[in-house]
gemmi code that builds the backbone of each chain (N, CA, C; Angstrom):
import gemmi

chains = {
    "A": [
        ("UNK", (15.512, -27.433, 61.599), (14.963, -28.297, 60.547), (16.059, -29.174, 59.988)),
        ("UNK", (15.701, -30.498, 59.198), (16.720, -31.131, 59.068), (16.226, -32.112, 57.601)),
        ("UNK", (16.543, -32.699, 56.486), (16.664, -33.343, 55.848), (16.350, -35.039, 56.305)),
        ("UNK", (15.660, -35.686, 55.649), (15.029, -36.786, 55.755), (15.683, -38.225, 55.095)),
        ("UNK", (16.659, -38.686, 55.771), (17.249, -39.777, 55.032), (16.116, -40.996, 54.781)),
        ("UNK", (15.871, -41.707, 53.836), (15.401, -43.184, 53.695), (15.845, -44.147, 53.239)),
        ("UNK", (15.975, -45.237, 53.936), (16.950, -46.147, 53.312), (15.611, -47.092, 52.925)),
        ("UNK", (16.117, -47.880, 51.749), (14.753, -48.949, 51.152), (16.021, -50.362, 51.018)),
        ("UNK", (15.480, -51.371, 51.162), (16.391, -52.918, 51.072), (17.157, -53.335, 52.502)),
        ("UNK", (18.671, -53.624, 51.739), (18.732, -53.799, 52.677), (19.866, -52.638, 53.486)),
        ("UNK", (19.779, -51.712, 52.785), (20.408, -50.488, 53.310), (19.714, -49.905, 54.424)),
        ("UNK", (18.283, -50.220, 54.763), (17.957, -50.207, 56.075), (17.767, -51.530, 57.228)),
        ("UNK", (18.863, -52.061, 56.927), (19.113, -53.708, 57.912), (20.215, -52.597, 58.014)),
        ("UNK", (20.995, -51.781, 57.281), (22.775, -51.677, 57.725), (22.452, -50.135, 58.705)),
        ("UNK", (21.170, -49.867, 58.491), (21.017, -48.715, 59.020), (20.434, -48.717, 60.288)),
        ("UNK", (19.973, -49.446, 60.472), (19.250, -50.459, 61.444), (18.143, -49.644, 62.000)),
        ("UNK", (17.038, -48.744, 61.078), (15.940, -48.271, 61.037), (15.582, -47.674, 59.298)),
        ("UNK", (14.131, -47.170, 58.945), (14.180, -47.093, 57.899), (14.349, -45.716, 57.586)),
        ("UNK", (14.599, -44.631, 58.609), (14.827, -43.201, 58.481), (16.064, -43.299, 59.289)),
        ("UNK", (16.064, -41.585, 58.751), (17.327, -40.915, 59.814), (16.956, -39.301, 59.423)),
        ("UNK", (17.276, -38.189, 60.397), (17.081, -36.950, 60.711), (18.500, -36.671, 60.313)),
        ("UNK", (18.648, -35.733, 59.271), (20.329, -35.473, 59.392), (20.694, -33.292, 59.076)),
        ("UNK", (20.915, -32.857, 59.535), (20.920, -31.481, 59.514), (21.209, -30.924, 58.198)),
        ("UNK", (19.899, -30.053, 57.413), (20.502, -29.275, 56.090), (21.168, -27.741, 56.584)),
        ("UNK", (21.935, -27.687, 55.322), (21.885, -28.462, 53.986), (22.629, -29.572, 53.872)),
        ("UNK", (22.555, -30.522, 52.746), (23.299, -31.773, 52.814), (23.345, -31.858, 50.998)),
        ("UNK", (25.048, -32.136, 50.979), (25.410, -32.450, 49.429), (25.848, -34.389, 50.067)),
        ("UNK", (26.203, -34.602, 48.535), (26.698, -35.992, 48.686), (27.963, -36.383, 49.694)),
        ("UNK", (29.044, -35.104, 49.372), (29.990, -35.624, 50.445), (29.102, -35.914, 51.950)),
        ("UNK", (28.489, -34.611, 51.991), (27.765, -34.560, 53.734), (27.422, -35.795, 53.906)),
        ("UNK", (26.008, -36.331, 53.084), (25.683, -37.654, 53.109), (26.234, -38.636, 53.705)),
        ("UNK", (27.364, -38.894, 52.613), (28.310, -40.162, 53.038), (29.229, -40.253, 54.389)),
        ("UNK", (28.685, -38.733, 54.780), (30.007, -38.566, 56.031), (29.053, -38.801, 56.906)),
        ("UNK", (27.466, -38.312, 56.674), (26.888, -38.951, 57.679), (26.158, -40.584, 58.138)),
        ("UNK", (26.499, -41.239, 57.302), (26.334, -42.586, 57.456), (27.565, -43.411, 57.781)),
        ("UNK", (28.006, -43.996, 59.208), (28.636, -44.643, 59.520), (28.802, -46.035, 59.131)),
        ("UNK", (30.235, -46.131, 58.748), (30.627, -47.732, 58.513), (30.327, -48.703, 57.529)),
        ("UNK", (29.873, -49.285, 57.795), (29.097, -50.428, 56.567), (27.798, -49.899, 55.615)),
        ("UNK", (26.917, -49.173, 56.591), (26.233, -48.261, 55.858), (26.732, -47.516, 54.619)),
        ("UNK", (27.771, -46.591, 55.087), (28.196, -45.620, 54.114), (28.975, -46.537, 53.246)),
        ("UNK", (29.602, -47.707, 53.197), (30.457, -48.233, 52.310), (29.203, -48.111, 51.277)),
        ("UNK", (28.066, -49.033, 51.681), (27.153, -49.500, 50.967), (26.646, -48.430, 49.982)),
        ("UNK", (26.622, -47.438, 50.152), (25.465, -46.405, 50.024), (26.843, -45.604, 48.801)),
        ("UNK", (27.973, -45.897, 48.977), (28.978, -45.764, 47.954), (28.890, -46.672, 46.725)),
        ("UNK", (28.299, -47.551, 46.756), (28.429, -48.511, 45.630), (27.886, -48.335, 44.371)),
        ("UNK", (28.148, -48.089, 43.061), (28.151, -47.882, 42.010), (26.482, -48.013, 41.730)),
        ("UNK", (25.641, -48.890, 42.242), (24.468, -49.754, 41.843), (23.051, -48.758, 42.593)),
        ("UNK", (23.841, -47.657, 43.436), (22.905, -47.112, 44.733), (22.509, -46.214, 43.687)),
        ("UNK", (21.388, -45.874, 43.956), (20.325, -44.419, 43.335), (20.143, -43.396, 44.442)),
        ("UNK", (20.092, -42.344, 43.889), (19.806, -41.256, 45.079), (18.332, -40.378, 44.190)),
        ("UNK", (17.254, -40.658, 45.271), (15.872, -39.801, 44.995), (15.838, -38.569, 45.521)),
        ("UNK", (15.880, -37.550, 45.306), (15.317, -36.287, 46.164), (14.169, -36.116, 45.598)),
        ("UNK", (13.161, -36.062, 47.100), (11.652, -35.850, 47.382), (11.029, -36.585, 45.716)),
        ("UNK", (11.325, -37.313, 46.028), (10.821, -38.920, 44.262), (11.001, -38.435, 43.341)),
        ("UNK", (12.164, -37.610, 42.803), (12.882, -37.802, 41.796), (14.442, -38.759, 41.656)),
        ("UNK", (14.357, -39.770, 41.007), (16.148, -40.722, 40.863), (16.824, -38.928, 39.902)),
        ("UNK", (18.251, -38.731, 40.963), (19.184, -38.386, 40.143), (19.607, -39.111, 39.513)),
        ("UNK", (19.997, -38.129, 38.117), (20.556, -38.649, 37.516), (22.227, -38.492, 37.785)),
        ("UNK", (22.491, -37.598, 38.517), (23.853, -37.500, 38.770), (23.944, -37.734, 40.466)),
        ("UNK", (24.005, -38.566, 41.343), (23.482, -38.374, 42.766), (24.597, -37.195, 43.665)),
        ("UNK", (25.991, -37.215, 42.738), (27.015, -36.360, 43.598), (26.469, -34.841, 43.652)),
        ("UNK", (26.046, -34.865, 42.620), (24.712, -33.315, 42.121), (24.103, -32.933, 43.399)),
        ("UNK", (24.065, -34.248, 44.510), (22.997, -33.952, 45.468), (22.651, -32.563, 46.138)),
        ("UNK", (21.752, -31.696, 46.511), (21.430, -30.352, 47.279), (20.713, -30.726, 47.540)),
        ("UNK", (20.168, -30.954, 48.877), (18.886, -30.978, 50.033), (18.994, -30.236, 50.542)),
        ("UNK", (17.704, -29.327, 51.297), (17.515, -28.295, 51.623), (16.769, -29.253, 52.963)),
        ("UNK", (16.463, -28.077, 53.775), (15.383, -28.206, 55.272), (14.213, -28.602, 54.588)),
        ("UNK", (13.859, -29.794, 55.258), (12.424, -30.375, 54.678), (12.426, -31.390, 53.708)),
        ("UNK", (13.471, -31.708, 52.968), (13.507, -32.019, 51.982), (13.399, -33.978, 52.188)),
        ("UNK", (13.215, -34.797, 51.701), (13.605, -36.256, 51.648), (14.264, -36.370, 50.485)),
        ("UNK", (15.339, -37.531, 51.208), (16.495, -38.082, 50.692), (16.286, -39.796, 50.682)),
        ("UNK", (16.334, -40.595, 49.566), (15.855, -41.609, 49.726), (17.097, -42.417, 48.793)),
        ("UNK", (17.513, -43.644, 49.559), (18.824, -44.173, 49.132), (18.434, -45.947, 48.785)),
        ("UNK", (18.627, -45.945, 47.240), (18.224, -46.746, 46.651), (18.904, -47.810, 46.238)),
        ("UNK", (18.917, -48.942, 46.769), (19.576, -50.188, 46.283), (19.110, -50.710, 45.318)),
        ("UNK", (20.285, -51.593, 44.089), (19.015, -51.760, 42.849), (17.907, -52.711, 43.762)),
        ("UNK", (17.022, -52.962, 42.530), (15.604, -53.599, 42.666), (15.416, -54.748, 42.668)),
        ("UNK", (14.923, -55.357, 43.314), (14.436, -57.369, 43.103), (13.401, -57.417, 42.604)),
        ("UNK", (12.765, -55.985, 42.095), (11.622, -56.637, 40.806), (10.369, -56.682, 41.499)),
        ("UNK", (9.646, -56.345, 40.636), (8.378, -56.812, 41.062), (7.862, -58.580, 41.252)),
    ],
    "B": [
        ("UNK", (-9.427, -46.339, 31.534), (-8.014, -46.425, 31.215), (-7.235, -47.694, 31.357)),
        ("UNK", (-6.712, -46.940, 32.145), (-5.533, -47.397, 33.314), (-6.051, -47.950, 34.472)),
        ("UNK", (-5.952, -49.140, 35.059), (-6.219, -49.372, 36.110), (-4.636, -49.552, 37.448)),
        ("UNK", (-3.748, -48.953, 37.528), (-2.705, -49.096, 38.356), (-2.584, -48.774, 39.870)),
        ("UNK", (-2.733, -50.235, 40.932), (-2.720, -49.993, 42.403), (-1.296, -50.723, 42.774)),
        ("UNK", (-1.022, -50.328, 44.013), (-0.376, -51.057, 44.699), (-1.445, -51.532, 46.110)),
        ("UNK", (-1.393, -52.789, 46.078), (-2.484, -53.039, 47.120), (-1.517, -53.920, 48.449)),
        ("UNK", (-2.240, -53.053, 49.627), (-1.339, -53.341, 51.166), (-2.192, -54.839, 51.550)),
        ("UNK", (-3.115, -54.993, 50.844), (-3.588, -56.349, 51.731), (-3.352, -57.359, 50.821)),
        ("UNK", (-5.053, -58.362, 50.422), (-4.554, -59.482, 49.632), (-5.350, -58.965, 48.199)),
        ("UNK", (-4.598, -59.879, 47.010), (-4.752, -59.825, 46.115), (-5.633, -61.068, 45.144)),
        ("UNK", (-6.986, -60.744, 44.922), (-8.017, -61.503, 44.631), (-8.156, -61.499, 42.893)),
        ("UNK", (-7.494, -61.920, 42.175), (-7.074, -61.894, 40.267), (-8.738, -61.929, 40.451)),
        ("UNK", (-9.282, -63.154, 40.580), (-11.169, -63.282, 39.717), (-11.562, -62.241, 39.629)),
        ("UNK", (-12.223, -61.420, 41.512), (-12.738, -60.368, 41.372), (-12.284, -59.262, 40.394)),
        ("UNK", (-10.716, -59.033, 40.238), (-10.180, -57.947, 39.443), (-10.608, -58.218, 38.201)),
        ("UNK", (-10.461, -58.829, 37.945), (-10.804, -59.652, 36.388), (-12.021, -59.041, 36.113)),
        ("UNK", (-12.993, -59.844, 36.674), (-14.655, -59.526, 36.429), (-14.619, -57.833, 36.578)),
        ("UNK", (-13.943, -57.024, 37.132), (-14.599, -55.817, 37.499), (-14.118, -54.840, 36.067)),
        ("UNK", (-12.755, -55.561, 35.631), (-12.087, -55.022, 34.716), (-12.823, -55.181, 33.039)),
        ("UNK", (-12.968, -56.903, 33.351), (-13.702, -56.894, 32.086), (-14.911, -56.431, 31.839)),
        ("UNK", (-16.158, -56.042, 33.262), (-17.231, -55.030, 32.836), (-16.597, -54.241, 32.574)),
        ("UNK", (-15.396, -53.602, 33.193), (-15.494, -51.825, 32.440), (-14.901, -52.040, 31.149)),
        ("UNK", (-14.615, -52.608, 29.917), (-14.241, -52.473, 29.130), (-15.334, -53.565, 28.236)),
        ("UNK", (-16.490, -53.323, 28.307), (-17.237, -54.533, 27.108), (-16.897, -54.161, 25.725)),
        ("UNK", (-16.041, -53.318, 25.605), (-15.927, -52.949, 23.693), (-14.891, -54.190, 23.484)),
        ("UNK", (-14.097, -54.121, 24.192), (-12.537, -55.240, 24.254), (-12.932, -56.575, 23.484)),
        ("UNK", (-11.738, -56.928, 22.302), (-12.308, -58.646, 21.668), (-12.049, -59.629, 22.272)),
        ("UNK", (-11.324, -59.080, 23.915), (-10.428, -59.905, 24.324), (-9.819, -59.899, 25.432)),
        ("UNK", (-9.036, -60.372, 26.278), (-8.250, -59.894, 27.722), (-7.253, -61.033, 28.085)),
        ("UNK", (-6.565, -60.685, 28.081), (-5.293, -61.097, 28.470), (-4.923, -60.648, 29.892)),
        ("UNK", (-4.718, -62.045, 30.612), (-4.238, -61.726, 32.480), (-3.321, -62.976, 32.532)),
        ("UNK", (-2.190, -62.144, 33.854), (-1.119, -63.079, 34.104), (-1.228, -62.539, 35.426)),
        ("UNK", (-1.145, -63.920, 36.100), (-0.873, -64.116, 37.915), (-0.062, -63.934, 38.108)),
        ("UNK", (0.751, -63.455, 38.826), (2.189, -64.002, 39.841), (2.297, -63.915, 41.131)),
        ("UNK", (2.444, -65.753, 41.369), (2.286, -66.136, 42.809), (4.101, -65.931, 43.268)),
        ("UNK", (3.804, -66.150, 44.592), (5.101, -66.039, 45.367), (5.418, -67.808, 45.015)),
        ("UNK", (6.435, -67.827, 44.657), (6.499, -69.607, 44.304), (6.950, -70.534, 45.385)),
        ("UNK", (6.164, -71.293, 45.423), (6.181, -72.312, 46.443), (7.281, -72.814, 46.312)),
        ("UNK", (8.497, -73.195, 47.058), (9.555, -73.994, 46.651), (10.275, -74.598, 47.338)),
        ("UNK", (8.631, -74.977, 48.856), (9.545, -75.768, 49.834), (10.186, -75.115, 50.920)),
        ("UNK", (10.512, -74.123, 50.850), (11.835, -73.748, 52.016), (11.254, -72.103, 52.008)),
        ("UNK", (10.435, -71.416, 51.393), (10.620, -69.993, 51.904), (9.676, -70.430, 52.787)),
        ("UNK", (9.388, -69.285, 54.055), (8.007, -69.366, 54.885), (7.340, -67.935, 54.497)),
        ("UNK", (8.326, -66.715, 54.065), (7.621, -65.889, 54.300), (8.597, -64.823, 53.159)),
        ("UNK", (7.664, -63.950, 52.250), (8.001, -63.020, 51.518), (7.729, -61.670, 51.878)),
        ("UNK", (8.716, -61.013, 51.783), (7.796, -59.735, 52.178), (8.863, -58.339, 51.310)),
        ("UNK", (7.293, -57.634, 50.854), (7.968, -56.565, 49.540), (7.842, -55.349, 50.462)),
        ("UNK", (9.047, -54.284, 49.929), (8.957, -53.022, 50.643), (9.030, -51.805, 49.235)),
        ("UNK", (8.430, -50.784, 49.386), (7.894, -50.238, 48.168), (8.317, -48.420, 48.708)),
        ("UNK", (8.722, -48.122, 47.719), (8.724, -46.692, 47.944), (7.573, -45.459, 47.578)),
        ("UNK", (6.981, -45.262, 48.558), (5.681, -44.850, 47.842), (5.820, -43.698, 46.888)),
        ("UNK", (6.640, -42.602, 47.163), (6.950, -41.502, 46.446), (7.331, -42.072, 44.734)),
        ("UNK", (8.130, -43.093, 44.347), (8.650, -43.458, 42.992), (7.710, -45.035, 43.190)),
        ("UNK", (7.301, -45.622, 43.427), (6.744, -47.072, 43.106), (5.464, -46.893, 42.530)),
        ("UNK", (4.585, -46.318, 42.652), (3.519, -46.002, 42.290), (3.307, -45.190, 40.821)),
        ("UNK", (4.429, -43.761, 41.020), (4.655, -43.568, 39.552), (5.638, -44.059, 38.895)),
        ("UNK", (6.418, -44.620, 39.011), (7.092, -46.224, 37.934), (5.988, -46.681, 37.341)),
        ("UNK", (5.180, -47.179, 37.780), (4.108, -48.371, 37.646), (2.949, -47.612, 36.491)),
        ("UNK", (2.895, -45.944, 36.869), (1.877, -45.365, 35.960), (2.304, -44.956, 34.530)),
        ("UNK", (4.043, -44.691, 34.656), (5.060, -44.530, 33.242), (5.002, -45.613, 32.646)),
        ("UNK", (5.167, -46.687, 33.495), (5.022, -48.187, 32.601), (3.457, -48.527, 32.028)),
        ("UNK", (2.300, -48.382, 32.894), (1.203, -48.279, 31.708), (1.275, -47.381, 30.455)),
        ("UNK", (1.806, -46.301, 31.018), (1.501, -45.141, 29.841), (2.042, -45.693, 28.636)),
        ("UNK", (3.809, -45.988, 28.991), (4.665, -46.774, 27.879), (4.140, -47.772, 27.025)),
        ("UNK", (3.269, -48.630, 27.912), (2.610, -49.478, 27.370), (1.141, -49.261, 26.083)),
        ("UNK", (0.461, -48.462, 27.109), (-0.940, -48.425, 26.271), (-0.215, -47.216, 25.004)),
        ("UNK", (0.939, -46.696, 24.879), (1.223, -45.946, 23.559), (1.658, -46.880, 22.746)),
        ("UNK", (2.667, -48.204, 23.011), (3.001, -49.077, 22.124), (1.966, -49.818, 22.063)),
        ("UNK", (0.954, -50.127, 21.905), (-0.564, -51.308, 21.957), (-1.915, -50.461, 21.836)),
        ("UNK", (-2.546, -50.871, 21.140), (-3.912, -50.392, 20.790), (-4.239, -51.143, 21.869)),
        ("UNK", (-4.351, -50.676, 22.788), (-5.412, -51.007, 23.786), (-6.615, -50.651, 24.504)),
        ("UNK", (-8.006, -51.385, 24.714), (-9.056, -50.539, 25.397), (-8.836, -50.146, 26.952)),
        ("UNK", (-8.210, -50.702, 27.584), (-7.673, -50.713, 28.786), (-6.302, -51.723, 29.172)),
        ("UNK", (-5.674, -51.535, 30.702), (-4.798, -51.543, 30.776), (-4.977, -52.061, 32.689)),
        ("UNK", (-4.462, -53.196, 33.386), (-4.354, -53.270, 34.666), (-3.355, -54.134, 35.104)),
        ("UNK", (-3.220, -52.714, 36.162), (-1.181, -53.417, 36.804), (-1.902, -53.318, 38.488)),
        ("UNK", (-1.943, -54.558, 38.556), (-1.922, -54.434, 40.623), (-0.854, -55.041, 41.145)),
        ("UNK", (-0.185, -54.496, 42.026), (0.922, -55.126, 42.847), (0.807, -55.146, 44.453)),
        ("UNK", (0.857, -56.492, 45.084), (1.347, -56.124, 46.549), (2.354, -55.725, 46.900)),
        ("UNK", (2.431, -55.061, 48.211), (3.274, -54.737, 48.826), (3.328, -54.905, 50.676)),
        ("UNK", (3.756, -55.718, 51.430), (3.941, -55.635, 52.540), (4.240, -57.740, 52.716)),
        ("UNK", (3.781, -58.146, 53.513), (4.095, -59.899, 54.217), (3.207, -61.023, 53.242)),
        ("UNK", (3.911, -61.457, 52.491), (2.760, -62.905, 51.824), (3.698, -64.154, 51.793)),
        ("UNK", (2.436, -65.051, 51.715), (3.083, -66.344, 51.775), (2.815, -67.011, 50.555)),
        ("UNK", (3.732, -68.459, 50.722), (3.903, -69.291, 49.079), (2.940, -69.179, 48.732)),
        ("UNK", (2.406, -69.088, 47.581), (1.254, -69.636, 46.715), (0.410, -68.731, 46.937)),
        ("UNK", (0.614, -67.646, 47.103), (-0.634, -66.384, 47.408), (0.256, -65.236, 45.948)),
        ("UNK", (-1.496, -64.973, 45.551), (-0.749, -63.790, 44.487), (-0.672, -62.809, 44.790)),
        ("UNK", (0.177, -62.140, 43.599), (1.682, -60.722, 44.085), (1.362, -60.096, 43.340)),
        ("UNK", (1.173, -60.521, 42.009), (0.946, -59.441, 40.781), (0.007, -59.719, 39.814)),
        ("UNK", (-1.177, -58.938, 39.480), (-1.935, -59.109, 38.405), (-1.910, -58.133, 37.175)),
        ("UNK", (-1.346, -58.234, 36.039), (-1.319, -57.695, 34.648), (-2.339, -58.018, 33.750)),
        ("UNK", (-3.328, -56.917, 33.368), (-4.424, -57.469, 32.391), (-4.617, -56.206, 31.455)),
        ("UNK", (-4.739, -56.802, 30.017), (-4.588, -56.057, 28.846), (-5.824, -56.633, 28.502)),
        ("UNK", (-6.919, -55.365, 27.647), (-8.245, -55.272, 27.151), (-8.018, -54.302, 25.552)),
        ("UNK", (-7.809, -55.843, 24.727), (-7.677, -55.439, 23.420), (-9.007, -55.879, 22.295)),
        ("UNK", (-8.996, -54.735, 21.210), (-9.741, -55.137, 19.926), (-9.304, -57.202, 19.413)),
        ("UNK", (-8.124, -56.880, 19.565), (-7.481, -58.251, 19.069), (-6.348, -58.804, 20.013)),
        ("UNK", (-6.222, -60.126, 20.241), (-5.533, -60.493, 21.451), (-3.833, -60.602, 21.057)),
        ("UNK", (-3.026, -60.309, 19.765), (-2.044, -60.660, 19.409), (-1.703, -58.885, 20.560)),
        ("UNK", (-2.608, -57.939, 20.178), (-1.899, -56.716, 20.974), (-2.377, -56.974, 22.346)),
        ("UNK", (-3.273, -57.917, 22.862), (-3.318, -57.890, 24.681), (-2.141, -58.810, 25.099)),
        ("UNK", (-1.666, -60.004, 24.001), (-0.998, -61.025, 24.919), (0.841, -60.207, 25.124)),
        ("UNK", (0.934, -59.619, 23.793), (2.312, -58.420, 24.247), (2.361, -57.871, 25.108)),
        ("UNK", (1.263, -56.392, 24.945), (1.300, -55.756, 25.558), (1.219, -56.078, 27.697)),
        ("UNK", (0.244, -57.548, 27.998), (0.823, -58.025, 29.051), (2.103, -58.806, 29.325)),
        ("UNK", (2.788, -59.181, 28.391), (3.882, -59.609, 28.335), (5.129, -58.928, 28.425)),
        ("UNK", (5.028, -57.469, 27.819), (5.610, -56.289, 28.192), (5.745, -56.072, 29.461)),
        ("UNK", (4.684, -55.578, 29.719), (4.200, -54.936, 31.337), (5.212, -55.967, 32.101)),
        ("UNK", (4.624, -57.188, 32.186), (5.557, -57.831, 32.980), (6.520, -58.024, 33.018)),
        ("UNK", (7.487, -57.984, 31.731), (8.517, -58.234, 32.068), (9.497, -56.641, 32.909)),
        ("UNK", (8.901, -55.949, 32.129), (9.343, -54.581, 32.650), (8.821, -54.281, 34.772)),
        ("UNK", (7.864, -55.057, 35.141), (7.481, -55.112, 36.005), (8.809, -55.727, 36.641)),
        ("UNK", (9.350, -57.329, 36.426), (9.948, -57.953, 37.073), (11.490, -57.815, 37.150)),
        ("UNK", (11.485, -56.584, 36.205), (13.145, -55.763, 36.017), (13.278, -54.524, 36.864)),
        ("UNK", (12.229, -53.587, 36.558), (12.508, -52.561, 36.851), (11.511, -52.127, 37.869)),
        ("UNK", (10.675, -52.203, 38.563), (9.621, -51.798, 39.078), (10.250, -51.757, 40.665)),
        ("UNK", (9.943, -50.624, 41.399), (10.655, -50.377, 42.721), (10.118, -50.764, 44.107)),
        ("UNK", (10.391, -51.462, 43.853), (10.059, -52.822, 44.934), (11.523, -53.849, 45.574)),
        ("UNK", (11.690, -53.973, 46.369), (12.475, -54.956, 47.155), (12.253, -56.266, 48.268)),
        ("UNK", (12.892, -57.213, 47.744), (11.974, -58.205, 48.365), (13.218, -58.841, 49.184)),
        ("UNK", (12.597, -59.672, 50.565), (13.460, -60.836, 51.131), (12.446, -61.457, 51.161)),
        ("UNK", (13.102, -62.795, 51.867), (12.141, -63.765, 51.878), (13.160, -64.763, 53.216)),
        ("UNK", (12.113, -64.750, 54.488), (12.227, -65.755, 55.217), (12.342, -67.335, 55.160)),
        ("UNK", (13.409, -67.587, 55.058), (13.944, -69.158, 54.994), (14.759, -69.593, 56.324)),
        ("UNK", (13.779, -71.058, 57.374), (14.829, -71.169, 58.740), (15.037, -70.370, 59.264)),
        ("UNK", (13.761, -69.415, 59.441), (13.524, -68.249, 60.526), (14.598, -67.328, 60.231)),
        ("UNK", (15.272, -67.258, 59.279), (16.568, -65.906, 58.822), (16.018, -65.105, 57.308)),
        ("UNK", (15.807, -63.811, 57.568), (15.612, -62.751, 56.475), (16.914, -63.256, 55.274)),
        ("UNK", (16.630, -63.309, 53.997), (17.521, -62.707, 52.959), (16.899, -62.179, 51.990)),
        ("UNK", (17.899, -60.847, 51.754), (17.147, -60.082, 50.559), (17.370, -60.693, 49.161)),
        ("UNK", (15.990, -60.568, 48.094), (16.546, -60.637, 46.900), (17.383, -59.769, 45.995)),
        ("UNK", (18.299, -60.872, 45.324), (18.969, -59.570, 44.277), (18.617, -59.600, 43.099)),
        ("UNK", (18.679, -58.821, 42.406), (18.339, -58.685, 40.777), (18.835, -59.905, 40.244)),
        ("UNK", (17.728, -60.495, 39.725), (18.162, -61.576, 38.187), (18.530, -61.546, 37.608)),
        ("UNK", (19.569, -62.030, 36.416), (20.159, -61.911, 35.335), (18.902, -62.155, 34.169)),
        ("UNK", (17.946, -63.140, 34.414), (17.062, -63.627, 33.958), (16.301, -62.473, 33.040)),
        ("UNK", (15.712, -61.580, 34.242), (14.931, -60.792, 34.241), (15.124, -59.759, 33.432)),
        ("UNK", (16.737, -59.697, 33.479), (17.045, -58.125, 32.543), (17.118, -58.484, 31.040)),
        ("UNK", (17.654, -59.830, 30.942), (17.491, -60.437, 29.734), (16.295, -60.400, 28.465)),
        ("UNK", (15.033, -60.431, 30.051), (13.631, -60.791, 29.341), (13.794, -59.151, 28.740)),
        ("UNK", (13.645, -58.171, 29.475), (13.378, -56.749, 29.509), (14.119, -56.662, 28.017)),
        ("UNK", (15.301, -56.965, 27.726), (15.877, -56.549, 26.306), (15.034, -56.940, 24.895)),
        ("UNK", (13.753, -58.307, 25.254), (13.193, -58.530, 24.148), (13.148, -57.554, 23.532)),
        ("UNK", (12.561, -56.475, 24.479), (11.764, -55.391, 23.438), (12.228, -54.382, 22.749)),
        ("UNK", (13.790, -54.595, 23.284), (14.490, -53.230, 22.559), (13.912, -51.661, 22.961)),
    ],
}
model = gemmi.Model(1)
for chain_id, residues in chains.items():
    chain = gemmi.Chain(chain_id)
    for i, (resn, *xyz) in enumerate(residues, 1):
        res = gemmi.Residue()
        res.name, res.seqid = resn, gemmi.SeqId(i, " ")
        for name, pos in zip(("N", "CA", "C"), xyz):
            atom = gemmi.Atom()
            atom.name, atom.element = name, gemmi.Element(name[0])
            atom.pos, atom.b_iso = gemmi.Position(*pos), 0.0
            res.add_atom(atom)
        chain.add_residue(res)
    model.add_chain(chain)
structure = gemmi.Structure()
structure.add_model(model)
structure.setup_entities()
């Protein structure tokens, strides 16, 4: 079983799909180690939100995903 | 109540209108605001991507927020989400008040909080090349009216 990355904006142009399968458990370091390159710079940036299963942390380094879980990586918003 | 969708196809304000203002005949009043994708010459193509897990309940915290600050008889937030073009509408906000000083806020609220915070991401095709939008300065500005 494995944890459910989602990227929303344009963090899935850098991801170059809108998922990814990544093996739990997964904290924030894991995360960032598993997104290569420009991705992971991105997904470092002060402005990114981290959802587990549609809750925004409020702390995203806090992160714990478990098997099953979705992980959804949030660039700010262009608004409705 | 509440009327809050996110709608995958097109977005028809009249019909919503008429269906909204039967369900509320007590209302002195109704207040609705369009928002088209703006024509401006050079986009060909908009297109919103939405998170269904948080976009949907954003959108139901922001009525709630709303109909507690406003005596209101009802309350309607529709938003698209997926490919539209210039001059086709995106967003309909309609407030069903005793008196219209609390419908024309309370849609004035909604929206602006809509066009700040609401979880949605947009590009827009210009010369056959994607660019995403970024947050407005505009927008966050409006959002502070309300304190």
């Amino acid at each position: 079983m494995s944890v459910k990355l989602v990227f929303l904006g344009k963090l899935a142009d850098l991801a170059g799909a809108p998922d990814k399968n990544v093996p739990a458990p997964l904290d924030w370091q894991g995360l960032l180690e598993a997104l290569p390159g420009p991705l992971g710079e991105a997904a470092k940036g002060d402005k990114v939100k981290i959802a587990l299963n549609g809750t925004v942390l409020a702390d995203r380094t806090l992160l714990a995903a478990g098997q099953g879980d979705e992980v959804a990586l949030l660039p700010p918003v262009s608004g409705g | 109540m509440k009327d809050v969708r996110i709608l995958h196809g097109e977005l028809v304000p009249g019909a919503a209108l008429d269906h909204f203002g039967a369900a509320h005949p007590e209302a002195g009043g109704i207040v609705s605001f369009v928002g088209k994708v703006r024509p401006d010459g050079t986009v060909e193509e908009l297109e919103l991507k939405h998170y269904a897990p948080l976009t949907l309940k954003g959108m139901e915290e922001l009525a709630d927020a709303t109909l507690a600050r406003w005596p209101l008889d009802g309350l309607l937030l529709h938003h698209r989400t997926g490919s539209m073009r210039p001059g086709e509408p995106i967003v309909l906000v309609a407030a069903a008040a005793r008196h219209r000083r609390d419908a024309f806020e309370a849609a004035d609220f909604a929206m602006d909080n809509l066009k700040s915070d609401a979880w949605f991401w947009k590009r827009e095709k210009r010369a056959g090349e994607w660019h995403w939008i970024e947050p407005r300065e505009q927008d966050h500005a409006d959002l502070e009216r309300w304190g």
